[in-house]
Every structure is written in C-alpha cells, then in structure tokens.
N, C-alpha and C positions, 0 to 999 in steps of 0.2 A: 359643581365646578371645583370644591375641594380635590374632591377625589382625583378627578381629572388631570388638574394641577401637579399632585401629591404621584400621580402615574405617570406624566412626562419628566418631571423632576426626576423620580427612579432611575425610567428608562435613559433621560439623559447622563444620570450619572456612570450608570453601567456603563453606557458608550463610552465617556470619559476613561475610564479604566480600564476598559480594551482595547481603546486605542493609543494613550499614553503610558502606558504601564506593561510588564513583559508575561504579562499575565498569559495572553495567546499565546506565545513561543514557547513558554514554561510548560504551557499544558499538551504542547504540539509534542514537545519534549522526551512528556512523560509518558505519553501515549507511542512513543518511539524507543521507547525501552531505556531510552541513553545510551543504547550501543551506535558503534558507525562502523568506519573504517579500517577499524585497528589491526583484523586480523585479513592475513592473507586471504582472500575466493576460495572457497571448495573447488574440487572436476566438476561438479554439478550444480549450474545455477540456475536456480527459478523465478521466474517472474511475473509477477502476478499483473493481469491487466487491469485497471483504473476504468477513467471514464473513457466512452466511446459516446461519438454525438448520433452511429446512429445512420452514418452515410457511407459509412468502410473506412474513413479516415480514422485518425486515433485523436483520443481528448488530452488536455493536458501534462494532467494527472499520470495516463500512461504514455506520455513523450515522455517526461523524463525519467518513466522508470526506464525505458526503451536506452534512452541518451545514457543515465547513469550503468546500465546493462551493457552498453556499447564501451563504455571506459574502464570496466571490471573486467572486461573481456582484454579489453586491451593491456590489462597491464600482465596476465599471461597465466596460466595456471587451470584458468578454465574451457575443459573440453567438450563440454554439450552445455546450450542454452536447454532448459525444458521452457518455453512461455504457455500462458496459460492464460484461455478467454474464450468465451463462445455461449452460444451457439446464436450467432444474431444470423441475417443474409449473408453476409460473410462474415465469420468469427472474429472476436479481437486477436487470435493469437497469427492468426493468416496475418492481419494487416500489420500487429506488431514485428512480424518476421518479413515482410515486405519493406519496414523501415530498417531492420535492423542488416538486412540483406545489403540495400542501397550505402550503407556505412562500412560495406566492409567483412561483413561478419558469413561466415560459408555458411550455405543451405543444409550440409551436411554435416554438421553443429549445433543444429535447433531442429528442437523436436516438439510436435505442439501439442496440447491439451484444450480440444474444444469441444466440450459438453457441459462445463458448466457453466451457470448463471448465477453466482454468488463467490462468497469467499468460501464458505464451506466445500461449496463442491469444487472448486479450483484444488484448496487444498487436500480432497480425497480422490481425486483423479488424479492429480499428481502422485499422490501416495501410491493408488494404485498402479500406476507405470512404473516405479519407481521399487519398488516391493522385494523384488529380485534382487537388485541390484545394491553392493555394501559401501558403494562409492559414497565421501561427503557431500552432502550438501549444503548450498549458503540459500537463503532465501532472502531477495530483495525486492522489496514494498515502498511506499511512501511512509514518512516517517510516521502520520498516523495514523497508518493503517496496521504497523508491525506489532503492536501489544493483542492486536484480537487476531491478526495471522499468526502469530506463534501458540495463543493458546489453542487455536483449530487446528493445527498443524499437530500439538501435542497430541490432540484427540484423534486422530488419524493415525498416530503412533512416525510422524514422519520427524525425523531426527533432521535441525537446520539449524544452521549460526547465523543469527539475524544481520542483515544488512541492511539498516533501512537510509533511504536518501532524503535530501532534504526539500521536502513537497512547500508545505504550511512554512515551516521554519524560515524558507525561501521567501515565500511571499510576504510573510509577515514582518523581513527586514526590508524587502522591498516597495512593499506599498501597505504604508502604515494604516494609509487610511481604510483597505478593504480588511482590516481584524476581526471588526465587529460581524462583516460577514464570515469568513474566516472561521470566527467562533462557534457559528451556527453546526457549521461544517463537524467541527471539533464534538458539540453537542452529540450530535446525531451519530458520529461514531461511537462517545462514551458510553452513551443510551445502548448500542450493540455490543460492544464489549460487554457491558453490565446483566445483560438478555444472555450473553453465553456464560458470565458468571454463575448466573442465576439456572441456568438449563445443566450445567457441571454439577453443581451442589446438590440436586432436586435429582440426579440421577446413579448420586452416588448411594452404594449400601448406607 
C-alpha cells in the first residue's frame, strides 16, 4: 500500500506541475526552435501534413498548419504552396489542397507530395521535387514538430527558414486542463527527435 500511495502521490504531483506551471509551453517552445514570424515567407512554402483521422477529412494538427498556410499566403510573397502527405485512400495532401482550394488559394499554386508516410520521407520527397530548383524555401510545421523537421530536412540537404505555428503552445493557453495529455504528445515527439539524434551521430565518420 506504501508503495502504491508513494506512486499516486508522484503521479499526482507531476500532474500538478503540468498543469499549473508553464512547464508544457516551455517545452512545446523549445521543441519549436523559438523561431516564428519574424521573417518574411520564402516563393516556396511547404507544409507538412499532421494528423489525418483517416476518412479524407483532415485532423487538427493539420487544420491549422492548413489555416496558418492560408494566412502566410495571404500576406503575399509566396508563389507555390508544396503540401505534403500521403499515401492513405486519398492522400493528406489531396485533402489539405481541397481546404486550402475552398479559402481561396489557386490549384495552380499548390503542388503536392503524396508518397510519404512519415516526416522523413515528407521531408525527402520534398527535397526531391524540389532539387532543381534555387528558389527559397520557408518550412511551416506545428510548433512541435519543427526541431525534428529541421533536423530531417538538414539531412536531405533541403535548405528552409523555419515557420513553425502555434499547435501545443495554442492549446496549452487554451485548455489548461488537457497539458498533461499535451505532455504526453510532447514526450513522444522528444523520444523521436532524440531516435534522429541518436541515428545522426551513430552514422557519422
């Protein structure tokens, strides 16, 4: 029973500190590079797709890389979306180009990337379209997803100014209470980040 005790005490204290403390945003933060906004859109923006549930609709995660994709567009400067998702029954980048169509944005401006099934191969399919061309690019992600897209992106050799939006950051000022799930989320990315650190170092000379 000690024990017992002695492991929901823990766990409730963790909670306490995820959910009152800015401990979630901090780390949403830093897995977000801390870059944002500041600089102008490259001609070439890419956008990486998030969750899909699966039914051809899009999940959250890539709404609003979609919506924040639709307001980078808008403020002018950029001449091709690349979006980038696939290959389910119908790809995430179809369906992200179907919402992004519906707001406005020309068919003839988006170009899509559907063969991958990860960040990795999003980010070397991309590279490879992409290859030719010495146009910049901005790369825009959730925020934390942009510390482990930038480093795949390096490794692809694909040159990008990070944009990432604010996914986590978002919800975590929004609904204090779901942090702790939140967190998990956060986990589970660092855990992959740290799996490409680890696959970088083990493959260098």
């Amino acid at each position: 029973m000690k024990v017992l005790s002695r492991l929901l005490a823990s766990l409730g204290t963790i909670w306490l500190l995820l959910t009152f403390t800015p401990a979630v945003p901090a780390w949403a933060l830093w897995l977000s590079t801390g870059t944002g906004f500041s600089s102008a859109p490259a001609p070439v923006l890419v956008v990486l797709a998030g969750d899909m549930p699966g039914d051809g609709s899009i999940g959250y995660s890539t709404y609003l890389r979609c919506l924040y994709a639709f307001w980078t567009w808008r403020e002018g400067g950029v001449q091709e979306l690349v979006l980038s998702g696939g290959p389910q029954q119908r790809p995430a980048a179809a369906a992200m180009a179907d919402f992004l169509a519906g707001l406005g944005v020309p068919r003839d401006q988006m170009r899509l990337e559907t063969g991958s099934l990860d960040t990795r191969q999003n980010l070397a399919g991309v590279a490879a379209m992409l290859v030719a061309e010495p146009r910049p690019v901005t790369l825009l992600t959730s925020d934390f997803h942009m510390r482990r897209s930038l480093r795949l992106a390096r490794r692809v050799r694909l040159k990008v100014t990070p944009r990432p939006i604010p996914d986590v950051l978002k919800r975590a000022s929004a609904e204090r209470w779901s942090r702790s799930t939140l967190a998990v989320l956060l986990a589970i990315e660092t855990s992959k980040l740290a799996a490409e650190a680890l696959r970088d170092a083990v493959s260098q000379p």
